[in-house]
C-alpha positions as CSV (number, residue, x, y, z in Angstrom):
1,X,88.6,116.3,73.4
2,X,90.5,119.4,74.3
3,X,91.1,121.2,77.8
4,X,91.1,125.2,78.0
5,X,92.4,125.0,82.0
6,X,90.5,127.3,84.1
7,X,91.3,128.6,87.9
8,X,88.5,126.6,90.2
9,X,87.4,129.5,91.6
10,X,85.1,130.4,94.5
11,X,82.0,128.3,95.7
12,X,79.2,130.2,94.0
13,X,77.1,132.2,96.4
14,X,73.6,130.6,95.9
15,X,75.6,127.1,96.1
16,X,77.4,128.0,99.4
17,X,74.0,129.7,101.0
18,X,71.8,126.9,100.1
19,X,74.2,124.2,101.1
20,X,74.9,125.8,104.3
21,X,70.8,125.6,105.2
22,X,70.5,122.1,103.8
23,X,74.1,120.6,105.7
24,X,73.9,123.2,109.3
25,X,76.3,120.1,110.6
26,X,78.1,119.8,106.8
27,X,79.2,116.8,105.4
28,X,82.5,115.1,103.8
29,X,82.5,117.0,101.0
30,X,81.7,120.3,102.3
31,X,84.5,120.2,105.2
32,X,86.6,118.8,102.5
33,X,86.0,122.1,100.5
34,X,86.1,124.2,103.7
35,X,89.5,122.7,104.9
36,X,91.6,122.3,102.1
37,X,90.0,124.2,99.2
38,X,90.0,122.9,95.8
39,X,92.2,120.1,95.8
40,X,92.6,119.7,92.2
41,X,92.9,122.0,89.1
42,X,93.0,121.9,85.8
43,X,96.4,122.3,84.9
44,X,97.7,119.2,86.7
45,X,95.8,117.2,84.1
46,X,96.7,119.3,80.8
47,X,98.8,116.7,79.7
48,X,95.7,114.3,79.4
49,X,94.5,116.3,76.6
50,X,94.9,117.9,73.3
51,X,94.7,121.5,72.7
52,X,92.2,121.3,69.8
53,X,89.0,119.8,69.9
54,X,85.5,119.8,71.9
55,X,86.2,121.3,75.6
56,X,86.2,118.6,78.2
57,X,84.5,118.9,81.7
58,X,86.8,120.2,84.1
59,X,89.3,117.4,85.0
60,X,90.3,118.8,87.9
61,X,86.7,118.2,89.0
62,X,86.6,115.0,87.4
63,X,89.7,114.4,89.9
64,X,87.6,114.8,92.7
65,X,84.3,113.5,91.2
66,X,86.2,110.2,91.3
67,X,87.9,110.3,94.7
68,X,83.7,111.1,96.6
69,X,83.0,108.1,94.5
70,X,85.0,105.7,95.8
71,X,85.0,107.4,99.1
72,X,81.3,106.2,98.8
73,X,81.4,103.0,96.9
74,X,79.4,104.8,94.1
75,X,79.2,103.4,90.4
76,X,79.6,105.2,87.8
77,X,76.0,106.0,87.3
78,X,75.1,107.1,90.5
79,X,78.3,109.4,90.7
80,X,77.1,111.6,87.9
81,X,73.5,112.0,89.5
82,X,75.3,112.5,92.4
83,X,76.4,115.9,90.5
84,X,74.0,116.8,88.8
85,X,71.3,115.9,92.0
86,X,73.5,116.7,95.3
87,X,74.2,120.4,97.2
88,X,77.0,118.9,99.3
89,X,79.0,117.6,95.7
90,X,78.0,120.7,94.0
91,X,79.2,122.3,96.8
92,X,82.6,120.7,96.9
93,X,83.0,121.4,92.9
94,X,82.2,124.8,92.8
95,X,79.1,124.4,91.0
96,X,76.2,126.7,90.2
97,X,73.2,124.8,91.4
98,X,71.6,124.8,88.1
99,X,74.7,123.2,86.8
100,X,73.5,119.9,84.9
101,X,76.6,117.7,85.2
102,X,77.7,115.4,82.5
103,X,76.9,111.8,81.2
104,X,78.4,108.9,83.3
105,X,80.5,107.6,80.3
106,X,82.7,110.5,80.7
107,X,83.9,109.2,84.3
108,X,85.0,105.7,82.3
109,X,86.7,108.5,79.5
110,X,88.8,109.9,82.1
111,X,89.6,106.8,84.2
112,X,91.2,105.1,80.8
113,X,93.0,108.8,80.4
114,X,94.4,108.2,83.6
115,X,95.5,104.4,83.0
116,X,97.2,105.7,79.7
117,X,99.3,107.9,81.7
118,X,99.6,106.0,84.9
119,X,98.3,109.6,86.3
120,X,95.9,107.7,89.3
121,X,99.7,108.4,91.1
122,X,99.3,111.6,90.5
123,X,95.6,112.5,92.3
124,X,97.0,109.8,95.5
125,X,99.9,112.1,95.3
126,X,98.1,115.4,95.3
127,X,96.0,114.2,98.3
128,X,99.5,113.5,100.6
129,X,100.9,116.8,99.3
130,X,97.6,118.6,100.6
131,X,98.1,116.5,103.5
132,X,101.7,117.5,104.1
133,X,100.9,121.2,103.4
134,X,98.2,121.3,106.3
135,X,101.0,119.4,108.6
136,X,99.7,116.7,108.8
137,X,101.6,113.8,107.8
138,X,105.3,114.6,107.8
139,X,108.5,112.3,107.4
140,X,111.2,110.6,110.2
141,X,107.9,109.1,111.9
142,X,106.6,105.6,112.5
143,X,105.2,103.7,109.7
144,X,103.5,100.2,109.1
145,X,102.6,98.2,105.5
146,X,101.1,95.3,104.8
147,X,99.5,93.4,102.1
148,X,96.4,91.4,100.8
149,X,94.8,89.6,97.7
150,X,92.9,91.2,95.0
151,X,90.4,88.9,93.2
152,X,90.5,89.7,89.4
153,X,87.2,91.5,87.6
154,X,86.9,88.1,85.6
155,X,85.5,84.9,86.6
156,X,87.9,81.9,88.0
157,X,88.5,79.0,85.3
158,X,89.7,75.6,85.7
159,X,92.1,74.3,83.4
160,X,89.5,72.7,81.3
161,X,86.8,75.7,81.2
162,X,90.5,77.9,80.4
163,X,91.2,76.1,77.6
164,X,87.8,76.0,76.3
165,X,86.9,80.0,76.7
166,X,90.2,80.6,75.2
167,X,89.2,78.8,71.6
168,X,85.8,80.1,72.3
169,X,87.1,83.6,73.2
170,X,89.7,83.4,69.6
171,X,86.5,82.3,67.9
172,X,84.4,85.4,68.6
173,X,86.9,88.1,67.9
174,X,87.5,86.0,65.0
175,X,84.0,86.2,63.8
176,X,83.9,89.8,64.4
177,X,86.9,90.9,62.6
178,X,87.3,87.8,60.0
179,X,83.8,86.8,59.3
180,X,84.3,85.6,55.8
181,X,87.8,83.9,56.4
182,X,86.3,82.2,59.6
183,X,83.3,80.4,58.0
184,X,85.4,78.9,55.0
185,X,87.7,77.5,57.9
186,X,85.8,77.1,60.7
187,X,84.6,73.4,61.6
188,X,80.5,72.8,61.9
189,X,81.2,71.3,64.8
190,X,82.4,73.9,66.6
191,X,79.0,75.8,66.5
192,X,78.0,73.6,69.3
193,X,81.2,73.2,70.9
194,X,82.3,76.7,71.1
195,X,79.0,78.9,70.8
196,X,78.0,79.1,74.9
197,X,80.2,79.6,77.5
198,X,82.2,76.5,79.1
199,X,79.5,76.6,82.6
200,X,76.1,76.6,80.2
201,X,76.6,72.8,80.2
202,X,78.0,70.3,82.3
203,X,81.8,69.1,81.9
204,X,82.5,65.2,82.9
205,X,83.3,64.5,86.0
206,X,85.5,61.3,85.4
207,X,89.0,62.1,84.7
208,X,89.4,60.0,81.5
209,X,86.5,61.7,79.6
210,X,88.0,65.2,80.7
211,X,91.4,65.0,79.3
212,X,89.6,63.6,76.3
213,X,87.2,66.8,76.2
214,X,90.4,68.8,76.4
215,X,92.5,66.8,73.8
216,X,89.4,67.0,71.7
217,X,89.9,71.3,72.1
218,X,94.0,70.7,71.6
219,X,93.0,69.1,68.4
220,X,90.1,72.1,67.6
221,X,92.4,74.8,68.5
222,X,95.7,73.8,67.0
223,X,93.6,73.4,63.6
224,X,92.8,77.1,64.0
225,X,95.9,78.1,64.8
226,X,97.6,76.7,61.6
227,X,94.8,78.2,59.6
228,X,95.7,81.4,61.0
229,X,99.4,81.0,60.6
230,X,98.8,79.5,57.3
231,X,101.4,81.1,54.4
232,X,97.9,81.6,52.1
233,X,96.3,83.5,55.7
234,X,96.0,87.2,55.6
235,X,98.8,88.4,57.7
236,X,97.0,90.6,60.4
237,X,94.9,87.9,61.9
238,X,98.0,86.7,63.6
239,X,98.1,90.3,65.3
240,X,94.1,89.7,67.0
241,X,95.1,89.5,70.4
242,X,92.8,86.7,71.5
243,X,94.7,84.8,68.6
244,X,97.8,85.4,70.7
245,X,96.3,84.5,73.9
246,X,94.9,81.2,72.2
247,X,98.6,80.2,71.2
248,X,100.6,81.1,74.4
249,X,97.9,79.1,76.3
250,X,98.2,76.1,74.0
251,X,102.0,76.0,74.8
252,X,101.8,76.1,77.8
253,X,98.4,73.9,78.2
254,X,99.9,71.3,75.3
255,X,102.2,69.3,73.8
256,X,103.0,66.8,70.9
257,X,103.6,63.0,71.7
258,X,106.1,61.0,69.3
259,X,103.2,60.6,66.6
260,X,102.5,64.7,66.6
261,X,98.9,64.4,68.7
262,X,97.9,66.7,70.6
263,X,98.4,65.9,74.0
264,X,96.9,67.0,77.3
265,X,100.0,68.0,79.2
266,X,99.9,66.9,83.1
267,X,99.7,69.8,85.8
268,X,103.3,69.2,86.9
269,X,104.4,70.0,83.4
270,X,102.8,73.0,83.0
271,X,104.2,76.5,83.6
272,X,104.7,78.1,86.6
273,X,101.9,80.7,88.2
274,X,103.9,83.4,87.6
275,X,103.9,82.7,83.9
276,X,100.3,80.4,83.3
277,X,97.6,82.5,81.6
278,X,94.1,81.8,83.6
279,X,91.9,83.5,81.7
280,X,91.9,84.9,78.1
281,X,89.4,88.1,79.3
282,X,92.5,89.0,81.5
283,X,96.3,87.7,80.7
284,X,97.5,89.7,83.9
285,X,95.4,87.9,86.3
286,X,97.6,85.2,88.0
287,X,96.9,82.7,90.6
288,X,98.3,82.6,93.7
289,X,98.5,80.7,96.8
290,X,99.4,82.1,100.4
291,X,98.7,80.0,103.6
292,X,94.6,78.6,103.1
293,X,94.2,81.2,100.5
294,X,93.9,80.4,96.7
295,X,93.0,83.5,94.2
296,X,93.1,84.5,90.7
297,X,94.2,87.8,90.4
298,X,96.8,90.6,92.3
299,X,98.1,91.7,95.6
300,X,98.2,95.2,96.9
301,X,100.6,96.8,99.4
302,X,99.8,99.5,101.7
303,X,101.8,102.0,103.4
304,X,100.4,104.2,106.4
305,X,101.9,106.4,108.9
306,X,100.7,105.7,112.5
307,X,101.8,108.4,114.7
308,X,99.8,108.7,117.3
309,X,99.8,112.3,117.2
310,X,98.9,112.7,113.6
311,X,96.0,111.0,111.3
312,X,97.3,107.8,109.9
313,X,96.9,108.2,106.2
314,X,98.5,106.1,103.6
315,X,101.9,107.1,101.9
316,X,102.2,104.3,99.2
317,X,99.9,102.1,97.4
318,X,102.0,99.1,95.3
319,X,100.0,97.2,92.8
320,X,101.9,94.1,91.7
321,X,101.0,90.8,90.3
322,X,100.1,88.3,92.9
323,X,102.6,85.8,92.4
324,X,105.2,88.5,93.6
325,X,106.3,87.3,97.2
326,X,106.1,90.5,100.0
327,X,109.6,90.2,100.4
328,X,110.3,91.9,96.6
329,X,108.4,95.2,97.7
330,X,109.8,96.3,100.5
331,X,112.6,98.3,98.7
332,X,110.6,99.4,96.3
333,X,108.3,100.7,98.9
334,X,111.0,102.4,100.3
335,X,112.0,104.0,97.0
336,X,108.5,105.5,96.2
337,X,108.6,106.8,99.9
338,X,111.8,108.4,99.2
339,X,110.9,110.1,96.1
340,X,107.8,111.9,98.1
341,X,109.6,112.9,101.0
342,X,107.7,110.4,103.3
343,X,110.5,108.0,104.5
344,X,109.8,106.9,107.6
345,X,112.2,106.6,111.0
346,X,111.1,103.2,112.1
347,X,108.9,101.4,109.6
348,X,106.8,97.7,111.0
349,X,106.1,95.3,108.9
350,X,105.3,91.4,109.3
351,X,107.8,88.5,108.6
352,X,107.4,88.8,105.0
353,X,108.6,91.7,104.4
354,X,112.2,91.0,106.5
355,X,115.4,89.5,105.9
356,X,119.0,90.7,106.5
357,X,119.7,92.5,103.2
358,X,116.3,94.2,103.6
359,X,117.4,95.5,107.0
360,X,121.1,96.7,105.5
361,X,119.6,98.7,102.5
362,X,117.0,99.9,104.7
363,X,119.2,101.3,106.9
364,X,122.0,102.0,104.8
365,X,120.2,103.6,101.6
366,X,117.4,104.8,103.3
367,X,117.9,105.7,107.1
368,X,115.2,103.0,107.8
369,X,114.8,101.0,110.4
370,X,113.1,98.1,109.2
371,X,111.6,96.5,111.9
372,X,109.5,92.9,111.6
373,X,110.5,89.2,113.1
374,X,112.7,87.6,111.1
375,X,112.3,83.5,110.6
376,X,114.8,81.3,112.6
377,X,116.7,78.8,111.4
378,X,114.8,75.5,110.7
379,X,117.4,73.2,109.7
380,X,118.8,70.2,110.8
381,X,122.0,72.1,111.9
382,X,120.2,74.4,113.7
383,X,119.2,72.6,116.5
384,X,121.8,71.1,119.2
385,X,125.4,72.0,121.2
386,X,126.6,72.6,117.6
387,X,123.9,75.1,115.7
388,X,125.6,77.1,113.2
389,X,125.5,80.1,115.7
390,X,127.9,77.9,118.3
391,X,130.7,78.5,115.1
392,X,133.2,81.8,115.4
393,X,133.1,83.7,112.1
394,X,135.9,85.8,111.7
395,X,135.3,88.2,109.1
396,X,138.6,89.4,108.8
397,X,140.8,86.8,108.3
398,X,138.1,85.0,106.1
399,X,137.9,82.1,109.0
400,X,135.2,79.8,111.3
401,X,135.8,77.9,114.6
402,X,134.2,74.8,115.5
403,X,133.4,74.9,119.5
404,X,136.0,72.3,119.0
405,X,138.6,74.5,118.3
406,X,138.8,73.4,114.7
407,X,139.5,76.0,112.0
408,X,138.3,76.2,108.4
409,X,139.7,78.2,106.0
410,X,138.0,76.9,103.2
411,X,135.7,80.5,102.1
412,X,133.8,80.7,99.2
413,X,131.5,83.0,97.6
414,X,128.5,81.7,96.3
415,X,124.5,82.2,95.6
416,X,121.5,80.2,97.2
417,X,119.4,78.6,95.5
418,X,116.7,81.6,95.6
419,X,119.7,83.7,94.0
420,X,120.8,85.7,97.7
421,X,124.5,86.2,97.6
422,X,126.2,83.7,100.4
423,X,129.6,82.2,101.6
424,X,130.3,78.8,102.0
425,X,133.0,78.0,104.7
426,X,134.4,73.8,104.4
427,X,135.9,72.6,107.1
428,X,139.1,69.8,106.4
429,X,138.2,66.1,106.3
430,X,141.2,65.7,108.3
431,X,139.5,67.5,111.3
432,X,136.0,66.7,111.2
433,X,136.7,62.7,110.4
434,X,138.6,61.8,113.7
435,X,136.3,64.2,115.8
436,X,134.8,62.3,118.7
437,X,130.8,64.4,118.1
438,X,130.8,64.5,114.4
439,X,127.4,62.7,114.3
440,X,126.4,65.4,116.6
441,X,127.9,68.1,114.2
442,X,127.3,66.6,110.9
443,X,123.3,65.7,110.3
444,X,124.2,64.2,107.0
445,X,125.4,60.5,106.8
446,X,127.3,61.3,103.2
447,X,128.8,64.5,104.2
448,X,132.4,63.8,105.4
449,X,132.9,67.3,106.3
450,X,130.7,70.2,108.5
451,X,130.2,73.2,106.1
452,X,128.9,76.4,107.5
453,X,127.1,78.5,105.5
454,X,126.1,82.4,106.3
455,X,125.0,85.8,104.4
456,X,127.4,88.8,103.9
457,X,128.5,90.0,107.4
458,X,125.9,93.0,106.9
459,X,123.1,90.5,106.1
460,X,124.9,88.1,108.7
461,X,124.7,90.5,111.8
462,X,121.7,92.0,111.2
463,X,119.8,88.9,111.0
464,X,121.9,88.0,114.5
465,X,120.9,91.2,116.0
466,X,117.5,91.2,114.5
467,X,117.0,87.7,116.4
468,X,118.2,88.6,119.5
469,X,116.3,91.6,119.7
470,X,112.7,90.6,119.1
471,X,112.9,88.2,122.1
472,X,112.7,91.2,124.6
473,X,109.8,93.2,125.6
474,X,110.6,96.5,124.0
475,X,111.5,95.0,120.1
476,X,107.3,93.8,120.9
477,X,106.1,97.0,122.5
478,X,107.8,98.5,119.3
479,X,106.1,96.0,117.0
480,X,102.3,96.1,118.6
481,X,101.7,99.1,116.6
482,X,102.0,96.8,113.3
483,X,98.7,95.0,113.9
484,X,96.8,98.6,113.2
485,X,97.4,98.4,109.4
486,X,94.9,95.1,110.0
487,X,92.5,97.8,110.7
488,X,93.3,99.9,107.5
489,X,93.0,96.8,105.1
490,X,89.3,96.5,107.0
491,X,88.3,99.7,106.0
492,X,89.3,99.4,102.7
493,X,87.6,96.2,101.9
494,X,84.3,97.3,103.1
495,X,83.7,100.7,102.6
496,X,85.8,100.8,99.2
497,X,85.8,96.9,98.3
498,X,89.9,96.7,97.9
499,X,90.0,92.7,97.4
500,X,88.1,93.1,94.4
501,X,89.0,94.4,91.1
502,X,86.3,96.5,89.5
503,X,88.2,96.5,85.9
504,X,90.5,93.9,84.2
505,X,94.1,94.6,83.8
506,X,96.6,95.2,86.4
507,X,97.0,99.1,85.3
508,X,93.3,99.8,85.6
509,X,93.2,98.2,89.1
510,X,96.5,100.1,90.4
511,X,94.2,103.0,90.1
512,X,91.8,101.3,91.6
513,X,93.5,101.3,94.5
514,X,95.1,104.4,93.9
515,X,91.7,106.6,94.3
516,X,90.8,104.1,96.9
517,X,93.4,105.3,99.1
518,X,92.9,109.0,98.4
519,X,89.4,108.7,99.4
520,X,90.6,106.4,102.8
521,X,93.0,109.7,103.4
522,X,90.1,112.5,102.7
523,X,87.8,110.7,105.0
524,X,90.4,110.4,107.8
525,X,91.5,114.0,107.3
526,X,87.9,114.8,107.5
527,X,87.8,112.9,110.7
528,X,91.2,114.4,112.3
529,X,90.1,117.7,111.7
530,X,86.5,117.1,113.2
531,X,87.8,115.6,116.3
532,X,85.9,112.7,116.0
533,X,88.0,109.7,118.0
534,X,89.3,106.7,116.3
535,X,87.4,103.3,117.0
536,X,89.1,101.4,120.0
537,X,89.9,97.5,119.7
538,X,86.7,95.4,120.4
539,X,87.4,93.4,123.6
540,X,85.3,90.3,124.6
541,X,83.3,90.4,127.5
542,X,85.8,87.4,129.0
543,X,88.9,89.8,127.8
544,X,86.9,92.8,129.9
545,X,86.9,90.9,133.0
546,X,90.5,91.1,133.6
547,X,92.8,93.2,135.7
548,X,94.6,96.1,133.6
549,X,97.4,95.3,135.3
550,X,97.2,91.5,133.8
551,X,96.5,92.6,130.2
552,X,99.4,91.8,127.7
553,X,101.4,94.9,127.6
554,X,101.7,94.5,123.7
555,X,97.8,95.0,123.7
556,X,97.9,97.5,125.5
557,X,99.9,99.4,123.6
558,X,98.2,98.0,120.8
559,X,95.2,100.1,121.7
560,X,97.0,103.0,122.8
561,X,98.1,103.5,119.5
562,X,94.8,102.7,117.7
């Protein structure tokens, strides 16, 4: 396919006439059209295709054909009638009315164009600089960000049923590529073993039968894996990617006893999440774990401004495997912000997003203020007349005094065991030994010795100050607005069905969410510039019955800025 980039031009006459008489009130994608014009052209996608070859359809309006579709949850099918059938859309492309559209493959052509070149940035992007140009979303305001699970497009195994579409899944490709080598290696048996899917028939229930149904596909698949790898083989089956998926999953699903069987390796001794393959349809899906949540798949992060005298549209969408803790995105949320020319002044965020080197680069690299509750201190020496916080740190002479009046001198720099730079700060036998509340001071009965340990004095004092601060009523005035992004999340589930992946592959579902967001924007622009109001909280009838003056002051301001 090739691309001759044309100007969008104007809204043909008959188009704009009957569309007028059909829509007297319009609709999202005519006040889309009317406000901000064409919002996509051709030449921002020329690098998408050659310069020889069949013409394309106009990817600037394939741009926009995809951001209406998920602004209205529409497959691909009904997308393309929705072109070839609809005023308002025809409307919104520039389109004669006798214009007959295109085949709904070539929405899936130009969504794998996009993955190639990561471009789904690129259309989000375009959205926010339209945004920016009209004035309204701007930088140095408030922002929020939270995030929430994505199931994967494929189906949830166990580690049986994994281990059993895996051989099964090697066995096809096999059979599709390799037809001749397969049947003078392949096993009779395995015709019944491996020719349905794992759920057509019932697995055992007891224990002791399953691990001998899964040593019994150890043994089946490590037979087809030294086949393959075989000197006598042909060299590029080794390269069939479900071959590759079927030996990374028997490492990390097997191993070999003293005698060299095949043995069943016991969930304790297998991989981590981050690195254990759960399906072989998708080796980026991971599974996760937060709180009473257990999913196979990713995590998305969204960013939103919430001014309240502005639209609150999303700045940054971050697509990351789900294994990935909140904590690591926050500075590269902060670096995709800066690149656009978005950073906010104050940005909320909840307790997983916070810690005390966060704050420092926030502020320091970024002019952030990063502002979220940060965890107190659970341990054992956290509690009592002598908490670590009772002990003097004097950063300049490298120094900590005991309430005491004890001094160690004893620094040390170090890393935890979650790899955060720290210092260690001993105190001397000699004074901790004779002193009168060491039990008090000293939770362990084999320590000898109180040892202090604290961040950087960046990370140190922020965390202090951060502490302090989110006792008082302001830091929580300040931090109501966070619960709106709750809202965002909402929408985006419902209306655009965020927590689930439509394609496998962690590339195809970052833009995903990347037209997802850009059709959450247009809709909300659409809204802004329409006046209509945004929803208000729901209140119970209980919560109704009491005095404004009694409401909690963060809800109120909860709502005020909602």
């Amino acid at each position: 396919m090739s691309m001759q980039p044309k100007e969008p031009g104007e809204v043909p006459a008959e188009t704009a006439r009957v569309a007028k008489a059909a829509f007297p009130k319009g609709s999202l994608a005519i006040r889309l059209r009317d406000e901000l014009g064409a919002l996509f052209t051709d030449e921002q996608f020329a690098g998408l295709f050659a310069s020889r070859g069949k013409p394309a359809w106009s990817p600037g309006r394939l741009a926009l054909v995809s951001v209406l579709q998920f602004a209205e949850s529409l497959p691909d099918r009904q997308a393309a009638q929705a072109v070839r059938a609809r005023i308002d859309w025809k409307y919104a492309l520039g389109l004669e009315l006798t214009d007959p559209g295109f085949d709904y493959s070539v929405l899936s052509e130009f969504r794998t164009r996009l993955v190639e070149a990561d471009a789904g940035q690129q259309i989000f992007d375009q959205v926010l600089e339209t945004a920016r140009a009209a004035g309204l979303v701007r930088a140095r305001g408030r922002a929020r960000t939270d995030s929430t699970h994505v199931l994967s497009a494929v189906r949830s195994l166990n580690r049986l049923e994994c281990v059993i579409e895996t051989l099964r899944a090697a066995l096809n490709a096999l059979a599709a590529v390799a037809p001749e080598w397969l049947t003078g290696h392949a096993d009779p048996a395995w015709f019944d073993r491996y020719a349905a899917r794992p759920d057509d028939f019932w697995l055992p229930q007891h224990r002791r039968k399953r691990i001998e149904l899964a040593e019994q596909t150890g043994r089946d698949g490590m037979r087809l894996l030294a086949d393959v790898f075989a000197p006598a083989a042909p060299a590029w089956l080794r390269q069939v990617t479900a071959v590759e998926v079927l030996r990374l999953t028997w490492v990390q699903q097997y191993t070999l006893d003293a005698e060299g069987e095949v043995a069943w390796r016991d969930p304790k001794d297998c991989p981590p999440g981050a690195k254990r393959l759960v399906s072989p349809h998708d080796i980026e899906t991971r599974n996760s774990v937060k709180r009473d949540i257990k999913w196979d798949g990713f995590k998305v992060h969204l960013t939103e401004t919430c001014d309240p005298d502005a639209p609150h549209l999303i700045t940054n969408v971050l697509t990351t495997c789900s294994t990935i803790p909140d904590i690591k995105a926050t500075d590269p949320v902060h670096k995709a912000l800066a690149a656009r020319g978005l950073l906010p002044g104050e940005h909320v965020v909840d307790m997983g997003y916070v810690d005390g080197p966060r704050i420092v680069t926030a502020q320091r690299e970024h002019g952030v203020t990063l502002i979220g509750p940060m965890a107190r201190n659970t341990t054992r020496q956290a509690k009592g007349t002598y908490a670590q916080d009772a002990f003097t740190v004097d950063w300049e002479n490298k120094t900590v005094t005991c309430p005491n009046g004890a001094t160690a001198r004893n620094w040390r720099d170090g890393l935890s065991h979650r790899g955060t730079p720290i210092i260690r700060i001993t105190f001397r036998k000699s004074d901790c030994r004779p002193c009168p509340v060491r039990s008090e001071c000293i939770s362990s009965t084999a320590a000898e010795q109180r040892q202090v340990t604290v961040r950087r004095q960046p990370a140190h004092e922020a965390i202090q100050q951060a502490r302090a601060a989110q006792d008082t009523p302001e830091w929580r005035e300040r931090y109501a607005a966070r619960a709106g992004i709750e809202g965002t999340i909402s929408q985006a589930v419902h209306t655009n069905g965020l927590r689930h992946s439509r394609y496998r592959g962690l590339s195809k579902t970052r833009l995903q969410h990347h037209l997802t967001a850009a059709a959450i924007n247009l809709a909300r622009i659409d809204a802004w510039c329409s006046d209509r109001p945004r929803a208000r909280t729901r209140t119970t009838p209980l919560e109704a019955l009491r005095p404004a003056d009694q409401r909690p002051a963060g809800r109120r301001k909860l709502r005020a800025l909602n």
